[in-house]
N, C-alpha and C positions, 0 to 999 in steps of 0.2 A: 563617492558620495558628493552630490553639490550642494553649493551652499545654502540654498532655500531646503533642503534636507536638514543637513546639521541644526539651521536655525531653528526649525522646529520642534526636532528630536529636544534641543536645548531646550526650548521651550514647556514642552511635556514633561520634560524629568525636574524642573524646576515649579513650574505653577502646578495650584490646585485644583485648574480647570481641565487640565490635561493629560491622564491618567489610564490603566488598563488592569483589567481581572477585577472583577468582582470580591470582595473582600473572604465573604462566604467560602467559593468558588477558590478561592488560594490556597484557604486553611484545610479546605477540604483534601487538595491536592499533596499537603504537606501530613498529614496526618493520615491519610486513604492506605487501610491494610491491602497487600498487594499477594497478589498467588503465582505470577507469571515465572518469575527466577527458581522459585524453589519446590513449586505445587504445592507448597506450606502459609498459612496464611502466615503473614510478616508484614510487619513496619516497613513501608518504603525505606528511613532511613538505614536500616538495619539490615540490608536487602546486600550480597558482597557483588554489586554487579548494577553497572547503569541503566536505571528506568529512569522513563516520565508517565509520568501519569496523567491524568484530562477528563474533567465528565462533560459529557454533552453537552450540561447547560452552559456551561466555563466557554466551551467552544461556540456553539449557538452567539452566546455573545458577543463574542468577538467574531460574527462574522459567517462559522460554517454555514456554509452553503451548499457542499457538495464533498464526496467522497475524495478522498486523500488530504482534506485541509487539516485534518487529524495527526499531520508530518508537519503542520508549519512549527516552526520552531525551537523543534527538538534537537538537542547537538545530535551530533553525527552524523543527522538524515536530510536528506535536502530532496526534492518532488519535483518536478516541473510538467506540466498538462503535456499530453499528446495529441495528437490528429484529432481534433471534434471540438479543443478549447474546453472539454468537461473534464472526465473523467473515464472517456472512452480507454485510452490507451498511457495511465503516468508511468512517468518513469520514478521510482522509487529507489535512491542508492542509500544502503546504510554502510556507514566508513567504508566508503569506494567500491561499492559491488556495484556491477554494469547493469544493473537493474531491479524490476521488480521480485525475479527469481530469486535474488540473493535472500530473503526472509520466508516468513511463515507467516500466514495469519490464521489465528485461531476465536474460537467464539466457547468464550467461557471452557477454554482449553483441550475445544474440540478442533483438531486441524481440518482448514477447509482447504482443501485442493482441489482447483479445475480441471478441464478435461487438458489444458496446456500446461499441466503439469508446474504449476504456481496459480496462485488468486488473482481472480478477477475482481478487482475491488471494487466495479459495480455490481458484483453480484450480492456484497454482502446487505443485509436488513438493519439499517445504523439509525432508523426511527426504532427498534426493539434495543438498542443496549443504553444503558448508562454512563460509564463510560469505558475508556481506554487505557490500556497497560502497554506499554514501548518500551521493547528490551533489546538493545544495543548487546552486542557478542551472542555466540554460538549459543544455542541452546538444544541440539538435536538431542545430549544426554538425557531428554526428560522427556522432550515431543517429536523426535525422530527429522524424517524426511524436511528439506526445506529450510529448516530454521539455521543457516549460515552464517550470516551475518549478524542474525536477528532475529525479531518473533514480536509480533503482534498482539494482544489477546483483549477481545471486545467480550467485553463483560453485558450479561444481559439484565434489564430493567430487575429489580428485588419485587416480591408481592407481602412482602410482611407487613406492611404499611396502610392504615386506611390514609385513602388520597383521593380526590376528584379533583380537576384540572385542567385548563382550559388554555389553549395560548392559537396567539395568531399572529403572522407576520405579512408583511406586506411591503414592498419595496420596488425600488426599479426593474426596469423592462420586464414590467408583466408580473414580477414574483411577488406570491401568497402562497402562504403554508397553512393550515389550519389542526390540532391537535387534539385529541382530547384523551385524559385518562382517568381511570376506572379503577381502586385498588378498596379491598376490605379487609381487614382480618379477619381470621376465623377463630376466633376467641383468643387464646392464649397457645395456640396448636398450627398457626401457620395462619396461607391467606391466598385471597386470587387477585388478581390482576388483569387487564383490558383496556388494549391503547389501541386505537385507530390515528393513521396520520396523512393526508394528503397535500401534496406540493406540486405547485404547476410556476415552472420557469420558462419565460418569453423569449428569455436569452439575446444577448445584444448583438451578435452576429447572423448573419442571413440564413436560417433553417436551422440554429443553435440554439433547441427547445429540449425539453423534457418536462415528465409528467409521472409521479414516484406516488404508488398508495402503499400502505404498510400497514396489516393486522397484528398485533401480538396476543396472545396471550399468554399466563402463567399461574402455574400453584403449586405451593409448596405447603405439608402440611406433614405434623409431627404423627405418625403412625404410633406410638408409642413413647415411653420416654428414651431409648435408644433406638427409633427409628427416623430417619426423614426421607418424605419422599418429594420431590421436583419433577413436574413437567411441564412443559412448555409447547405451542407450537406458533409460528409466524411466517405469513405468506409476503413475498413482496413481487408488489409488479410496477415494474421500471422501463418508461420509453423514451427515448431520446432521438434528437432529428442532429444527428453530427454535422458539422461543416467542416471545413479542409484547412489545410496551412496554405502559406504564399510560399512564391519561389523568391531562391534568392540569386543575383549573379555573381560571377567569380570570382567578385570581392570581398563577396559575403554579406550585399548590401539588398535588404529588402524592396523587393521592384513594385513599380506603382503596378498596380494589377486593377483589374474591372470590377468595381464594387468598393474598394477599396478595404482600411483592414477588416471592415463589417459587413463583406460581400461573401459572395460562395464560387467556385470553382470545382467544377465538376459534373456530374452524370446523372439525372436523373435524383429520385427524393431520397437521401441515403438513414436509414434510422437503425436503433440501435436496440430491441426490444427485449426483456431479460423476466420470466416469472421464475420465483426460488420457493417454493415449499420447503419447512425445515422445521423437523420438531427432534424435541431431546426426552427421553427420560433415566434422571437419577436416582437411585437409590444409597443411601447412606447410613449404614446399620455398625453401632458401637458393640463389637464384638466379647468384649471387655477393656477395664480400665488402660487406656493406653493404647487399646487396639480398634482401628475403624478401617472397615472395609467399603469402600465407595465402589458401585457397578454403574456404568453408563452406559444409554444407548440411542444412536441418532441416525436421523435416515434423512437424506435430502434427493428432491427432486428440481432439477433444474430445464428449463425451456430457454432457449436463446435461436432467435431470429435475429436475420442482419442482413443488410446491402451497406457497402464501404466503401471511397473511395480511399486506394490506400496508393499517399506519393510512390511516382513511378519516376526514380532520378536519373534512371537509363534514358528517359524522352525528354529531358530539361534540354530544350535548345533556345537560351536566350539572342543571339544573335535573329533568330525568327519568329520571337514571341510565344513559343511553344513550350506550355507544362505539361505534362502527364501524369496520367491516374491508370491503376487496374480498380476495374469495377469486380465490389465482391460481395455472393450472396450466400449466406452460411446458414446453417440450419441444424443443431445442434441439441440432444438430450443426452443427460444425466442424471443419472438412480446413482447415490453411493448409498451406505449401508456402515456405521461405524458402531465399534462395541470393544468395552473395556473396565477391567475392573485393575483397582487400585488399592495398596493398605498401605495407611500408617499404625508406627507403632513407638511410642515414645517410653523408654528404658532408660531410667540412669542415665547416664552421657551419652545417649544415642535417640535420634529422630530420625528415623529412618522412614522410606517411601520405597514403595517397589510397585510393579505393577508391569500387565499384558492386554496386549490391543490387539486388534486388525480390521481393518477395513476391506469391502470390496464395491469397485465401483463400473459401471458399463457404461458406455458411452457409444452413440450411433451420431455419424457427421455425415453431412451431405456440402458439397460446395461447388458453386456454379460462378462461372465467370463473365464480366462481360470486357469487350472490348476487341481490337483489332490482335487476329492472333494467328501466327504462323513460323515456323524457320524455316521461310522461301524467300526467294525473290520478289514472288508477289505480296505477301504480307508483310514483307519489311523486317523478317527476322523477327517478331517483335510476340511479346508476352501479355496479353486481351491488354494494351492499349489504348487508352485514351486520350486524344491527343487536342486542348483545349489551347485555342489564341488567349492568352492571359490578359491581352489589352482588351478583350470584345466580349471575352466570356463565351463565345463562339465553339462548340465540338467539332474540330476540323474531317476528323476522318469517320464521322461516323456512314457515310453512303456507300466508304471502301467494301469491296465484295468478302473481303475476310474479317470484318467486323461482324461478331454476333454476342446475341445477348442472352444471359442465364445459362451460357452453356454447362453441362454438367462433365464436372471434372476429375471429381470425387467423390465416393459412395465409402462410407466407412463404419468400421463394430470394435468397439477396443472394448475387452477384459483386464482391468486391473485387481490386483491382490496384493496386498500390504501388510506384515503382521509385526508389532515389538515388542519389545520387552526389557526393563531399565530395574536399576535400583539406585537410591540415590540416601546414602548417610551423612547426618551433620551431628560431628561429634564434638562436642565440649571439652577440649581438653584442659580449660582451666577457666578459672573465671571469668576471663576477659578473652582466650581466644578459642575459636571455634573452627575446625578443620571439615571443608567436604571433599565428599569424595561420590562419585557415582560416575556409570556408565549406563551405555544402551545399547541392545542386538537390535537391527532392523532388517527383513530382507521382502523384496518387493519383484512382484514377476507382472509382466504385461504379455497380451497377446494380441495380435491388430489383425484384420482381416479386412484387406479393399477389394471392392465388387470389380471385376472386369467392365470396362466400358468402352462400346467398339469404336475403333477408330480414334479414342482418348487415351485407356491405360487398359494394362494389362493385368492389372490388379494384384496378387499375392496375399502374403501371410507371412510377418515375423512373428518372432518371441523373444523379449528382453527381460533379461533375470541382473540382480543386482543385489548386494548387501554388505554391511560397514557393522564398526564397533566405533562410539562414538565415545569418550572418555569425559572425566568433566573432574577436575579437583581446584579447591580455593581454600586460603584461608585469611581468618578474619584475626584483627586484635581489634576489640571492644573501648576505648579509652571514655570516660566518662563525659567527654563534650563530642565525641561521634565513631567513629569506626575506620580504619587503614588494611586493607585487603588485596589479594593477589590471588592472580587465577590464570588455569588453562584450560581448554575447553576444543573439542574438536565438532564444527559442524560438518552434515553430510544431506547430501543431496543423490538420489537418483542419477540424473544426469539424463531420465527418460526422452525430457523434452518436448515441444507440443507434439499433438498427434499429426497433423502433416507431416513431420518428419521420419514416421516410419510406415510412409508409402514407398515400396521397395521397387517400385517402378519406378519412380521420381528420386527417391535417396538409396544412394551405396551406407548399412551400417555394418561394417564388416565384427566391429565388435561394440561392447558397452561399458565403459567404464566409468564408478561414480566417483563425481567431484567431493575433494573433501576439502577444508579449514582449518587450520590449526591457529588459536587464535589467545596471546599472552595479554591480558590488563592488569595496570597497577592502578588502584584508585585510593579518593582519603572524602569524607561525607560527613560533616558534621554541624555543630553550630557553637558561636561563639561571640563577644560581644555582649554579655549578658540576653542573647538570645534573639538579639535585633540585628544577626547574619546569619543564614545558612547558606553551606558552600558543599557544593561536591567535584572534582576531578577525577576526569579517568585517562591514564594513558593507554595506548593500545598498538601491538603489531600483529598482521595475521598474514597467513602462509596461503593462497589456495592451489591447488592441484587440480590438473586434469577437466579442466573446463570443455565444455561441451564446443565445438565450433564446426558451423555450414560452412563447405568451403567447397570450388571448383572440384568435381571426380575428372584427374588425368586418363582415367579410362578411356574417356568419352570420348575424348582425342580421334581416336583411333579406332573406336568400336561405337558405332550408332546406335546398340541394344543394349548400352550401358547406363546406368543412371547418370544424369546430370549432374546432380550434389554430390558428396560425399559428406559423413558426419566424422569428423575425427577428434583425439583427445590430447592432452598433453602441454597444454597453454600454463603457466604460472605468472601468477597474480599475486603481488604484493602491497599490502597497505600499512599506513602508519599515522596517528594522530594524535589528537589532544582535543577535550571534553572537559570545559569550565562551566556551570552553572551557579549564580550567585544568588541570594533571595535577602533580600535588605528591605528588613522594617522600622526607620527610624524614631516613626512616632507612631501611638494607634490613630487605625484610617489610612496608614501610609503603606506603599510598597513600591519593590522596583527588583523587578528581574530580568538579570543577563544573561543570556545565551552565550559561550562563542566557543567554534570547532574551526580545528586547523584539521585538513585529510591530505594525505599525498601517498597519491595509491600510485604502481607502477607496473605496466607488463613487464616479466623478465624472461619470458618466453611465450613468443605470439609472434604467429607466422600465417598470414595467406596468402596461399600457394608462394608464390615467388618473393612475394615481396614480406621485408620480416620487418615485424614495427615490435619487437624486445629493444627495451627504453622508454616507450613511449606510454603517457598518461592515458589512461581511461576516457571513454567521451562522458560528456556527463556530470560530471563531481567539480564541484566549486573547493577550492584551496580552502579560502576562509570564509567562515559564514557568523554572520553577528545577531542576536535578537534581542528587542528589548522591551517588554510591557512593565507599566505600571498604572498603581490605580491611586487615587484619593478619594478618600470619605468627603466633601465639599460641606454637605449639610448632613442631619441624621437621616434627608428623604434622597439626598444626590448622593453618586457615586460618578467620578468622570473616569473614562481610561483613554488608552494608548498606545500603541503595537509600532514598532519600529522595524522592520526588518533589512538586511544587506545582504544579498548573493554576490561575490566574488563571480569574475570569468571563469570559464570552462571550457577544455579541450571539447569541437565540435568534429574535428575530422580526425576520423582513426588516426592518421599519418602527423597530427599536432600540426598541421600546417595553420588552421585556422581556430582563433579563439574566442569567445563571445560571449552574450548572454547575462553578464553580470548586471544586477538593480537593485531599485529599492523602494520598499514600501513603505506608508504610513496609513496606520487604520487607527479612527478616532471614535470614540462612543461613550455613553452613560447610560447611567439605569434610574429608574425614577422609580423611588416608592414609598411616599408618604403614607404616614401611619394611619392616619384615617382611610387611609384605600382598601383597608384590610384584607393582604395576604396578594393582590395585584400589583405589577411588577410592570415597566415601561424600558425597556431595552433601545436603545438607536443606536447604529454603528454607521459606521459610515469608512466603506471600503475602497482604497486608495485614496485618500482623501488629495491626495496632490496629483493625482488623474493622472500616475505618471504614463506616459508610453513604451513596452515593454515587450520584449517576442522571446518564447524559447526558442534555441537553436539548435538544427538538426543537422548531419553530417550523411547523404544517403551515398555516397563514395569516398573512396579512403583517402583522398588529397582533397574535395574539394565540398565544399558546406552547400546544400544543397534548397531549405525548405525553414521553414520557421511558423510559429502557432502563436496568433498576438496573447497577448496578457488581457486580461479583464479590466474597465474602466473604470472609473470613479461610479462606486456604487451605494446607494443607500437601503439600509435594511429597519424597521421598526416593530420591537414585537412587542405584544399584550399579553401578558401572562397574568391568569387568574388562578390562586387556589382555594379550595373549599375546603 
């Protein structure tokens, strides 16, 4: 931290002028009945297992702008942007998992999974939810596949409510969002709902644009007095114009490049284009006293077009000026199809959950490449290649005779089938403690089919079959100022992997094995102070197994009709931490909360091909991470806040040779809402306020740091919100 940091941070936790979280917006978060840990609705505080919680509007305030800002500041999770500076590509680690795969995300406790076999967190509709539920440790015992580390679950907008509502935002480079929403009841029996939302961002780097519309709607209406019915559907269409990262040299030091950090490098106009159709219908029928049987059923269709530059660190020659790109153009559809029914049944000392699912989803891929491509002599050994003068911005090799563009590379049809089935009981053993217990059967088959293409591949047909027992027991002691609990928990994952990877012309998978978690928390949650602290800690160690890794096939060596790759398993993963959350209200109008995680994850076996890096830290995961907002009431019409945030360095090269990437933020804002305004609301934030300059760091070889994606600049946001 320097010292114009500090002083500030000092600043904002001491004066009334400088503050974070809306007041509203706090209590809301402290008090928000939550479903994610136990598919029982419950008391966050009450909950034996670390969440955070967040609605929209809480988030909008402070700032959201785009998909994954939904991780700033939650212990355990740390995000940092990929290739495009949006939302194209983040990296997502919860307590030291190597990425976005390590979680689940789910929508109102529907799991979404893409055709890569984890979420595309541009694909999800985050103008339709309210807000966010963030669950820290395994959760496969309840939602199967995925949920490793973690689980996500985006709650959608409620229709019980009459509401009409009106907001707009406006801000730097080019950004306006405009909203509006539509909600009635229907008497005393339910209600409908209707939001439209469009956002167009200018984006402050060279071709770092998009353009987000979003339909929702919903109804929910009582059939009876023990029936309810929910449905919902929401379209989103999402375009974005990605720009690239800069290279770095061997020192790890970011090189002046052409255009500078707000320039573009690379090929041609690259976008990012995403439509999701997505609708749900619930039915929830009270069986008798105690007993409710809930049936869901959801179908999504997904469209994704794309052209990419994606860094190529095999053609980094800074001694020549020379960065590289493969040019990539994809083309992708997906049908899933999900259905499930579920019962509770609450007896005496027992709350029990059970229930049976399965999904199936098909997926057709096309992908074409561009760039210089060949293993000859004359094309340079080289993989569609792009090979740009960094100083000029210049495409050096585009006239070379083995340079072509949109070549088609792959033609592909995957069949997935998914089906589980879980029980999950919370038993009361005494007044004050409460024991769970539950598992889950999962088992999952794919089948891939790649079209022969002459003179490219020779096409084939795997099938990958897979399934786990996932376990889950905790218990709780209830003490009258909060709760002390312990758990174990096994996540479990497939280990399918994107669909590229089971082209058996391009990968050797000789077998399939799924990675699993085992994952021990002790935590304590409570309040004290006569109520002006709440406090929760979680410790944590988790075990993983049998990690999926692409790695050189020795075959090939020797045989030129062998696949290139090879997919092998067998890597262990260990992590360990600590999870402090404070919430201090010393006076009304007042607040301040502290974030802070310590992670030290560790390979204790990880080997590519020859070279063995067991020992070495994860890329990616920052040691310590600090957060701090708070807010004051100013007047009864102001409200000022404050956001503080600290990322520690992080291993950048597989090999710990190089480290980097650690900053820090400060986001400043107030809300404005005099009483005569009635029911309008004036929001300004103002995003890094200290303009600091900032780059994630990437590692595209196993000694040496290769690429980096600047941070976002001092940005200002103002929104209007009216309600009727």
């Amino acid at each position: 931290m320097n010292i114009r940091s500090i002083l500030l941070l000092s600043s904002a936790l001491l004066s009334a002028h400088t503050m974070a979280h809306a007041e509203d917006a706090e209590d809301a978060d402290s008090r928000t009945i939550v479903v994610t840990a136990t598919r029982l609705e419950q008391d966050k505080e009450t909950v034996p297992a670390s969440i955070s919680v967040a609605t929209m509007d809480a988030l909008r305030q402070n700032g959201f702008v785009t998909g994954t800002d939904e991780f700033r500041g939650v212990p355990g999770v740390f995000f940092r942007r990929g290739e495009g500076d949006s939302d194209e590509f983040p990296f997502v680690s919860f307590r030291g998992s190597t990425g976005t795969d390590g979680s689940l995300s789910l929508i109102d406790g529907i799991p979404i999974v893409g055709p890569y076999e984890e979420t595309q967190l541009y694909d999800l509709p985050y103008d339709a939810f309210e807000r966010v539920e963030i669950l820290k440790g395994p959760n496969s015992a309840l939602y199967g596949r995925g949920a490793l580390y973690g689980s996500t679950n985006y709650i959608t907008r409620s229709a019980r409510s009459d509401v009409t509502s009106f907001a707009a935002t406006a801000g730097s480079d080019n950004f306006y969002r405009g909203e509006l929403v539509f909600g009635r009841k229907l008497g005393d029996n339910g209600g409908a709902l209707l939001s439209g939302v469009y956002e167009h961002n200018g984006g402050w780097r060279d071709k770092d644009r998009r353009k987000i519309w979003n339909i929702f709607g919903k109804v929910e209406t009582d059939l009876g007095e023990t029936t309810r019915l929910t449905a919902y559907l929401t379209y989103n269409d999402r375009n974005t114009r990605p720009t690239n990262a800069i290279p770095l040299g061997a020192d790890g030091r970011v090189l002046d490049v052409f255009g500078g950090r707000e320039g573009f490098l690379g090929f041609g106009d690259p976008f990012n284009h995403t439509r999701t159709l997505f609708g749900v219908v619930k039915l929830e029928q009270e069986l008798s006293e105690g007993l409710t049987l809930t049936l869901t059923g959801h179908g999504r269709r997904n469209k994704r077009d794309t052209f990419l530059n994606f860094f190529d660190s095999f053609a980094l020659d800074v001694d020549n000026g020379i960065v590289g790109f493969n040019g990539f153009r994809g083309r992708t559809r997906q049908k899933a199809y999900f259905g499930e029914a579920v019962l509770n049944w609450q007896t005496g000392s027992h709350n029990i959950v059970a229930g049976i699912g399965g999904e199936k989803s098909k997926i057709t891929g096309q992908e074409r490449w561009t760039g210089e491509n060949g293993f000859t002599f004359e094309c340079n050994f080289t993989f569609y290649s792009i090979q740009i003068d960094y100083r000029t911005g210049q495409v050096l090799n585009r006239n070379n005779p083995c340079f072509v563009v949109d070549e088609l590379l792959s033609q592909s049809r995957f069949n997935n089938s998914f089906w589980g089935a879980f029980v999950q009981d919370e038993i009361s053993l005494a007044e004050r403690f409460t024991l769970t217990l539950g598992a889950r059967y999962d088992s999952f088959k794919r089948i891939s089919n790649f079209t022969p293409i002459a003179a490219i591949t020779g096409g084939g047909r795997l099938t990958g079959k897979a399934d786990a027992i996932s376990p889950k027991v905790s218990l709780s002691y209830r003490p009258e100022w909060g709760q002390l609990y312990a758990s174990f928990s096994r996540g479990f994952n497939s280990n399918f992997g994107p669909t590229f990877e089971w082209d058996p012309f391009q990968y050797a998978r000789p077998e399939n094995k799924p990675t699993t978690l085992d994952s021990y928390e002790v935590g304590v949650k409570g309040r004290a102070l006569n109520d002006t602290l709440r406090f929760e800690t979680a410790l944590f160690y988790t075990r993983q197994k049998n990690r999926r890794i692409s790695d050189f096939n020795p075959a090939a060596a020797t045989d030129p009709t062998a696949p290139f790759n090879l997919i092998t398993f067998g890597s262990l993963l260990e992590s360990k931490g600590a999870e402090v959350s404070l919430d201090i209200r010393p006076r009304d109008g007042t607040q301040i909360r502290i974030n802070y995680s310590y992670i030290d994850p560790e390979w204790k076996d990880y080997a590519l091909g020859t070279t063995d890096l067991s020992g070495t830290t994860p890329t990616g995961v920052p040691k310590n991470m600090v957060y701090i907002n708070a807010s004051q009431q100013i007047t009864p019409w102001l409200t000022g806040r404050a956001i503080f945030e600290w990322y520690d360095d992080y291993k950048i090269t597989q090999s710990n040779n190089f480290e980097g990437g650690g900053y820090e933020l400060v986001t400043l804002g107030a809300r404005i809402a005099p009483e005569k305004w009635q029911g309008v609301t004036l929001d300004l934030t103002l995003l890094n306020a200290l303009d600091k300059e900032y780059y994630f760091y990437f590692g595209g070889r196993t000694f040496q740091a290769t690429h980096a994606t600047p941070g976002t600049p001092r940005q200002f946001r103002a929104t209007l919100k009216a309600s009727f």
